[in-house]
N, C-alpha and C positions, 0 to 999 in steps of 0.2 A: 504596075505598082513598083516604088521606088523599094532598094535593097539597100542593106550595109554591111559591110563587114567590117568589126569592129575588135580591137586589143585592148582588154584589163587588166590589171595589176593589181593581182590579191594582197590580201595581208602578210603570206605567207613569202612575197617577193616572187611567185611563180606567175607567168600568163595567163590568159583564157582567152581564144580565139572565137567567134564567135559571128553571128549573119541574124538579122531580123529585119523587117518592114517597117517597123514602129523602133526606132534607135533610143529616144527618152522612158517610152514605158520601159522596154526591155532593161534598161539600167538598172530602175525602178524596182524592176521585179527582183535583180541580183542581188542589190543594196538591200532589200527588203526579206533576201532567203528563197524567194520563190525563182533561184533560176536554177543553172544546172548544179548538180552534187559539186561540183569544182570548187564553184564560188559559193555554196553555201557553208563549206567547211574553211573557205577561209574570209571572211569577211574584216574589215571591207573592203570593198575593192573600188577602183578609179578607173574611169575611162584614160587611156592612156594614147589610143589610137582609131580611125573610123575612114573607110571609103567608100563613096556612095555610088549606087548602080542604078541604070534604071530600072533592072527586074529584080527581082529575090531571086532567082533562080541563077543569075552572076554573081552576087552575094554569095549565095551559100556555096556555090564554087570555088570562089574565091576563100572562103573559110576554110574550105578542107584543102585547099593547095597552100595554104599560108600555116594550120595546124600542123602540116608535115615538116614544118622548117626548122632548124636550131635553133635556138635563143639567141644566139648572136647575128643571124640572119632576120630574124624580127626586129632587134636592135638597131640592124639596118635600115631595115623601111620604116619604118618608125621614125628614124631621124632624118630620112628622107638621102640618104648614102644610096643610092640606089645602083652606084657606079660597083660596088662592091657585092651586090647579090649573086653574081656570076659567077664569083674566087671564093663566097661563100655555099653553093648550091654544090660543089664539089662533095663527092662520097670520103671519109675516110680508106676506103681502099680503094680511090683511084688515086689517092696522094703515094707518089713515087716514096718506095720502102728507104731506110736508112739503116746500115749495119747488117741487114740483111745479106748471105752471100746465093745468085741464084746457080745453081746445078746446071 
């Protein structure tokens, strides 16, 4: 059974990362209030991104490895920058200190 994982863009200007087997209902259901808490406090919201898998079970992994990213690492893929997810996936503390003096 085919997967997705797919990016929303609430009313609120925040994301919602997201995986289902049925990509149209699932909208349906967010558009509608019946998805998660996320999207039913901020309606409405638009498909703004989608990649398909052949199992849900790559989907939904792919959901939770994409949920953990920053918003400008979304912005990335999403605009298909893919060249920049690398220099984005970096930790704030492994970016070399500034003014710092080390002992």
């Amino acid at each position: 059974m085919k997967g997705y994982m797919y990016i929303l863009l609430c009313s609120d200007g925040s994301y919602y990362t997201g995986s289902t087997n049925d990509l149209e209902r699932r909208l349906a259901e967010h558009q509608n209030g019946e998805g998660a808490n996320h999207t039913k406090k901020r309606l409405p919201v638009s498909l703004l991104y989608y990649e398909e898998y052949q199992r849900i079970d790559e989907a939904f992994y792919r959901e939770k490895q994409v949920q953990g990213w920053s918003r400008k690492k979304k912005e990335a893929l999403m605009e298909g920058n893919v060249d920049l997810l690398p220099e984005l996936a970096k930790a704030y503390r492994d970016l070399p200190s500034s003014g710092l003096r080390q002992q």
